[in-house]
C-alpha positions in Angstrom: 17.0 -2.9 16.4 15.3 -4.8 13.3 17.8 -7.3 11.9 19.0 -7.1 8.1 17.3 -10.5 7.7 14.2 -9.1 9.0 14.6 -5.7 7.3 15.0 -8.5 4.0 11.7 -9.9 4.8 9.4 -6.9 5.4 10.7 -5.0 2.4 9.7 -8.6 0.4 5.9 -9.0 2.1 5.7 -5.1 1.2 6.4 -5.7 -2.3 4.1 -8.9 -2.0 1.5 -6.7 -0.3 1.5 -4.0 -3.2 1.6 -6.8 -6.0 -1.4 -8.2 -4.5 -3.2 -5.1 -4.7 -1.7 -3.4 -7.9 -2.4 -5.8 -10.3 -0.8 -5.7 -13.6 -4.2 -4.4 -15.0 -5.3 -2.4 -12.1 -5.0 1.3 -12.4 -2.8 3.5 -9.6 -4.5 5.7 -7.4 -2.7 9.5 -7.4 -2.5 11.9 -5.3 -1.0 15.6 -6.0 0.8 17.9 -3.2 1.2 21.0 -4.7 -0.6 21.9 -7.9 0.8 25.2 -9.1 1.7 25.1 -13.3 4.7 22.5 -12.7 2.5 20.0 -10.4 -0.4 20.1 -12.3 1.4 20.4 -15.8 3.1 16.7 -14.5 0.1 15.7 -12.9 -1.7 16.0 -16.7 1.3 13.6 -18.1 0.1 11.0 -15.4 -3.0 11.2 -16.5 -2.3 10.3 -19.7 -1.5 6.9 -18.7 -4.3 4.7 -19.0 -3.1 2.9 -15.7 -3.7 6.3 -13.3 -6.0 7.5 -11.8 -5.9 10.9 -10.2 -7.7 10.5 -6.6 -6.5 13.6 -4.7 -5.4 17.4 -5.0 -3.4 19.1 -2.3 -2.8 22.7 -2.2 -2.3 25.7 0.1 -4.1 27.7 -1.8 -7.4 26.3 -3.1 -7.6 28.8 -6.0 -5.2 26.1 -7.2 -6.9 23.2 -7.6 -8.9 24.9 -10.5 -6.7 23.4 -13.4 -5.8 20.5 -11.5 -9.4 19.8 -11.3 -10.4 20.1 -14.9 -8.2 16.9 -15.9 -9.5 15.1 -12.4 -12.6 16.5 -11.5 -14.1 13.5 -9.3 -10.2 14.4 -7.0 -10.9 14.9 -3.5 -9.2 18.2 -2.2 -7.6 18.5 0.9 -5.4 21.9 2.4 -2.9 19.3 4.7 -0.6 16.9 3.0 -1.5 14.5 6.0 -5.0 14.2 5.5 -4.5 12.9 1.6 -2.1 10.8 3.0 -4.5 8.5 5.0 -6.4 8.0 2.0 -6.2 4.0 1.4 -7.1 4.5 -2.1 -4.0 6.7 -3.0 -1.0 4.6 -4.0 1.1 6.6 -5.3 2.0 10.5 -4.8 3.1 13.1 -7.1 5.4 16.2 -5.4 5.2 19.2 -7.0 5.4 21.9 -4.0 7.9 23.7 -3.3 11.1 23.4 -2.9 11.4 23.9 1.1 8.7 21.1 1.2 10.0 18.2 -1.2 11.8 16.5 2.1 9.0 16.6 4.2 6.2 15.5 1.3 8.4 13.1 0.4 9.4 11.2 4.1 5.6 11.6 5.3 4.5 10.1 1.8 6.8 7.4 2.3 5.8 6.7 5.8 2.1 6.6 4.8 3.4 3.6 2.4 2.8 5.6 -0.8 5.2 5.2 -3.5 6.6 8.8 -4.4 7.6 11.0 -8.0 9.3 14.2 -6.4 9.4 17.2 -8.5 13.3 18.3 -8.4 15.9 19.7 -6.9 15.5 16.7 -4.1 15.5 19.5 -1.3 17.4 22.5 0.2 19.6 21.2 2.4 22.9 19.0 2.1 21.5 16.9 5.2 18.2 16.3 4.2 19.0 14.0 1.2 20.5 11.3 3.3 17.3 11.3 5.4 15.0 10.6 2.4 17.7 7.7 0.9 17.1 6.4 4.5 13.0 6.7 4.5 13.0 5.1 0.9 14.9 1.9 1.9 13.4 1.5 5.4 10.2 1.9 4.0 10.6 -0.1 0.8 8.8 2.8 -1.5 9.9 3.7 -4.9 11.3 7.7 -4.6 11.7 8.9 -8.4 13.4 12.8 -8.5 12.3 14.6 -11.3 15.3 14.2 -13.2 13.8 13.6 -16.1 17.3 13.5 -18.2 17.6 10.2 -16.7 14.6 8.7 -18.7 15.0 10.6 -22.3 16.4 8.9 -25.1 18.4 12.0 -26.5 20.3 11.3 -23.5 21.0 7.8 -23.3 21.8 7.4 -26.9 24.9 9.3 -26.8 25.9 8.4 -24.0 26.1 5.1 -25.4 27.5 5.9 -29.2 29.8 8.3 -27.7 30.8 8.4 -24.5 31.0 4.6 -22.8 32.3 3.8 -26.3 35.4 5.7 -26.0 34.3 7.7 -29.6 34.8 11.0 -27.4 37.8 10.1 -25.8 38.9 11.5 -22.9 36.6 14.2 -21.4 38.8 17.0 -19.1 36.2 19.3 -19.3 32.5 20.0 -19.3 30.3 23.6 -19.9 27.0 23.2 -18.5 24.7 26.2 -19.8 21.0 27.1 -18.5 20.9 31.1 -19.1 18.0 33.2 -17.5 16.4 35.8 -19.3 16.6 39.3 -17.7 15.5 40.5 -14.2 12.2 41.6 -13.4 11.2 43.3 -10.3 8.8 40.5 -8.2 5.0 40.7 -7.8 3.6 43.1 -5.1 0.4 42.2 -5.7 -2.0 40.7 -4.0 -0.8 43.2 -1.4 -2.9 41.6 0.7 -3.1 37.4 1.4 -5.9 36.0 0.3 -8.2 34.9 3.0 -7.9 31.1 2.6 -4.1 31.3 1.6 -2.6 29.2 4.2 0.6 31.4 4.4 1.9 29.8 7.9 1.5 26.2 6.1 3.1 27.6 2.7 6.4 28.4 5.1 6.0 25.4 6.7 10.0 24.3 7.5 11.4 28.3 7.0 11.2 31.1 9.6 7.6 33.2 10.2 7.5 36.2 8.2 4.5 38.2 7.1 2.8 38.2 3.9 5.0 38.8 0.8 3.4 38.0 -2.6 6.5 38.0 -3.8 8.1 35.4 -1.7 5.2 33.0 -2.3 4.6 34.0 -6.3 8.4 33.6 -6.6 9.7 32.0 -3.7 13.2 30.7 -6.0 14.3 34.5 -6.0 15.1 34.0 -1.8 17.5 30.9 -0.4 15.1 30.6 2.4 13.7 28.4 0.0 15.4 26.6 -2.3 19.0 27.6 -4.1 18.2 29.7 -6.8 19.5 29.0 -10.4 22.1 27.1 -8.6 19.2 24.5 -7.6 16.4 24.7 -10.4 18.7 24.5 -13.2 21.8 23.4 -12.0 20.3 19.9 -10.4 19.3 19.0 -13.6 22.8 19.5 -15.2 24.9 18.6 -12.7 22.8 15.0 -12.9 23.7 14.5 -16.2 27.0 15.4 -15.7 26.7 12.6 -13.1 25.1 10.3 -15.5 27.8 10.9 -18.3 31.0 11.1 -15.6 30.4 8.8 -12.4 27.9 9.2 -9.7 30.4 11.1 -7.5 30.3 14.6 -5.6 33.1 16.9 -6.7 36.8 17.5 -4.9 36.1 21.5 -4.7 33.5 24.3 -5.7 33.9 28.0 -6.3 31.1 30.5 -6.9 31.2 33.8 -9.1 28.5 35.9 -9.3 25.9 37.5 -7.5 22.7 40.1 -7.6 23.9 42.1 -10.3 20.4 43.1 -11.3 18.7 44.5 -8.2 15.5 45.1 -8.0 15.1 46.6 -4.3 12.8 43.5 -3.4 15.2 42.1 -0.8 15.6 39.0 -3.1 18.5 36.8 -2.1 19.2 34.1 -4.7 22.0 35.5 -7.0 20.9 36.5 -11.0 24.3 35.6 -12.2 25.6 32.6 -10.8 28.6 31.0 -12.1 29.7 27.9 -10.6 33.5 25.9 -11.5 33.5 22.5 -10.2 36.7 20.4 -9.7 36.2 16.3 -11.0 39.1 13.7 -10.4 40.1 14.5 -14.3 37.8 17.0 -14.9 36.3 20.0 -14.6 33.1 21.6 -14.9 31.6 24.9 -15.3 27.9 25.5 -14.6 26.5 28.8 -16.4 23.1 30.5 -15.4 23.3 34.7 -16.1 20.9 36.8 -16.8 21.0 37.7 -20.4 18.8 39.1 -23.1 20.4 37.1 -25.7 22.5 34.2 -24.5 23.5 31.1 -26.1 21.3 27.6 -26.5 20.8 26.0 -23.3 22.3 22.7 -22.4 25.6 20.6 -21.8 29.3 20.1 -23.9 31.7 17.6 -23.3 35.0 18.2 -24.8 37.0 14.9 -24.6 40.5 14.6 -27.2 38.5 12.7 -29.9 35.1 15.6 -30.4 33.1 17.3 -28.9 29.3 16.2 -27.5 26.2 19.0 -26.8 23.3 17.5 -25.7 19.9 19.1 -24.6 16.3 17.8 -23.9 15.7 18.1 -28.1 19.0 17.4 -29.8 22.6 16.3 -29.7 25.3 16.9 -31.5 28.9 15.2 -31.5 31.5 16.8 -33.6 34.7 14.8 -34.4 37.9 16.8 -34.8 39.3 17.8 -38.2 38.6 21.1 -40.2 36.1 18.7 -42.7 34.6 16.7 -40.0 30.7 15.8 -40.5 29.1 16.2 -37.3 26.7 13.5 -36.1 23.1 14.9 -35.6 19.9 13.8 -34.1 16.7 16.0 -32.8 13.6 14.8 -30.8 10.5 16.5 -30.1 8.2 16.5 -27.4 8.9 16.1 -23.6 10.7 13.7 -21.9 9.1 14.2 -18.7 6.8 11.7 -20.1 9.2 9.0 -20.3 10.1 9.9 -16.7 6.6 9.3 -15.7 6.2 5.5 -17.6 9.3 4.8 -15.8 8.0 5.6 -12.0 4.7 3.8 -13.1 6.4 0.9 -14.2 8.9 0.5 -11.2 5.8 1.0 -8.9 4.5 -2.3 -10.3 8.0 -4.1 -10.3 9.3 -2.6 -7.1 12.5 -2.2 -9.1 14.8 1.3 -8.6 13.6 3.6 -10.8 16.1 5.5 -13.5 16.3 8.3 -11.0 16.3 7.0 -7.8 16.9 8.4 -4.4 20.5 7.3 -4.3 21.5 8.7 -7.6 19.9 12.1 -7.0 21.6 12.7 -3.6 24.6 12.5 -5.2 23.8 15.1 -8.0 22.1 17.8 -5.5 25.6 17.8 -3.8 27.5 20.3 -6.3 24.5 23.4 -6.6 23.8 23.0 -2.5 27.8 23.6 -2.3 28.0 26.4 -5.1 25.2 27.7 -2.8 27.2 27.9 -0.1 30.0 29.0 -1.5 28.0 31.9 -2.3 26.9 32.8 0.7 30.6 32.3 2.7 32.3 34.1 -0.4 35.4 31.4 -0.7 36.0 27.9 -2.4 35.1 24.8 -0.8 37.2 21.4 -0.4 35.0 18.7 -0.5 35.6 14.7 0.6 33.4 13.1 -2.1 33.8 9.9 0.1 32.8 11.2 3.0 30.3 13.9 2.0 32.2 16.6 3.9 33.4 20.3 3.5 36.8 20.3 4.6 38.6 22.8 6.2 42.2 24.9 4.1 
């Protein structure tokens, strides 16, 4: 069994190791597993960085690498994450498969030494997140979840102003709101695969079943793999929740909602999902329905002196009183790219990124529990100390 003080040392000679190579100057070799429009939309914000390099493309589906291939042309292309990863001259990887995948991109990245940006949720199951904590501090490699909330200034500053200053007060509840448009009946076409569609490696982790374009054109409509709204949406908000609140899991979950739209396509994620979480002091409720015309998307704290909203573009904090003037502030652009700089940065200094591993395992706890709520149709206890679902 290695020692703590040995443990100590290789972590140190790996940072040493990656010094030596990544020079302050030098530029980071990427490589990309997964580039559908999310992976190779982020994979464009890397690029932007004068200090990447994209090196190598992976992809199921070679039809794929088209876009991804514009921006990096010279990108060797590969059809098996493992392959990329023996390539000495990427440093660095960039997840953006799907969600079934992120656990196993992310620990065989890890293993191969490569430093890791995972698109979010972290993964699919409750049990995996420990496992990828683990691989990130055995291995010494920076793991950064897409969490981008993390990184954006329209979040931090009122977190400071108003929140850790007490100008909110006391915040007993929280409305976290990420509406869907309306339901659409999923693609049958191409009723036939393509013929160099991997389709056993695109299930990779889930059960065999036979071609479905709907399933792999819109695999977050089925819980085989991923949660849904609860997970795509809800990760994202329930972090900042976390980030606002305390980086704990909740005491209980409930679920309300279910396919209320159906299509006939054998989807299983829920349209209208509904989730009330139970905080030591507070509650929150996590919105994501299917409406034509629903409210503006994002998060309000009500604490006893205002009210916060904050999205990725604005805030707003409203004191109480019939005459108050509310405190405004808007910022364009993405903050995805922030995100990025940050990931780059920590892979030089070897310090934790703003979304680390730890933080995010924390934060995928409340959707993977409103998921199962779902599914077992009751609420859920929940040990926040002991990450378990306890029994009534």
């Amino acid at each position: 069994m290695m020692t703590r003080r040995q443990a100590a040392a290789g972590a140190a000679m790996t940072a040493l190791s990656y010094s030596r190579v990544m020079g302050a100057n030098d530029r980071i070799g990427l490589g990309v597993i997964g580039t559908g429009g999310r992976g190779t939309y982020v994979m464009g914000l890397f690029h932007k960085n004068a200090d990447v390099e994209v090196r190598a493309l992976c992809d199921v589906y070679p039809a794929r690498f088209r876009e991804a291939l514009t921006v990096a042309p010279n990108a060797k292309t590969f059809g098996i994450h493992q392959k990329l990863l023996e390539l000495p001259e990427v440093d660095a990887v960039l997840i953006g498969s799907p969600d079934h995948w992120h656990k196993d991109h992310a620990i065989d990245a890890m293993n191969a030494g490569k430093d890791v940006y995972s698109e979010k949720p972290m993964c699919r199951k409750r049990e995996e997140a420990p496992l990828m904590v683990k691989t990130a501090r055995s291995t010494g490699r920076i793991l950064q979840i897409g969490l981008q909330q993390r990184s954006g200034p329209i979040y931090l500053d009122p977190l400071e102003k108003f929140v850790k200053s007490g100008a909110i007060g006391k915040i007993s509840h929280i409305d976290a709101v990420w509406h869907g448009g309306t339901m659409r009946p999923l693609p049958a076409e191409p009723a036939q695969k393509p013929e160099n569609l991997d389709w056993l490696r695109f299930l990779g982790p889930v059960s065999y079943r036979d071609w479905n374009p709907g399933q792999y054109l819109n695999f977050r409509a089925f819980l085989d793999f991923n949660g849904g709204k609860l997970t795509d949406f809800g990760h994202h908000w329930m972090d900042v929740v976390h980030m606002y609140m305390g980086e704990r899991a909740p005491n209980s979950v409930v679920f309300a909602g279910g396919i209320y739209y159906d299509q006939h396509d054998a989807r299983t994620a829920p349209d209208t999902c509904n989730a009330l979480f139970e905080y030591d002091g507070f509650s929150v409720l996590f919105q994501s329905n299917a409406y034509a015309v629903g409210p503006e998307y994002g998060i309000t704290f009500y604490g006893d002196k205002g009210k916060l909203f904050v999205n990725r573009n604005r805030y707003e904090f409203t004191p109480p009183g019939k005459n108050a003037s509310p405190v405004t502030q808007q910022t364009p652009g993405d903050i995805t790219s922030n995100h990025v700089r940050n990931f780059l940065d920590c892979c030089k200094s070897r310090k934790r990124p703003n979304a680390d591993a730890a933080i995010a395992a924390i934060s995928i706890l409340p959707p993977l529990l409103a998921v199962q709520s779902y599914e077992e149709q009751r609420r859920l206890r929940f040990d926040p100390v002991r990450l378990e679902v306890l029994p009534f």
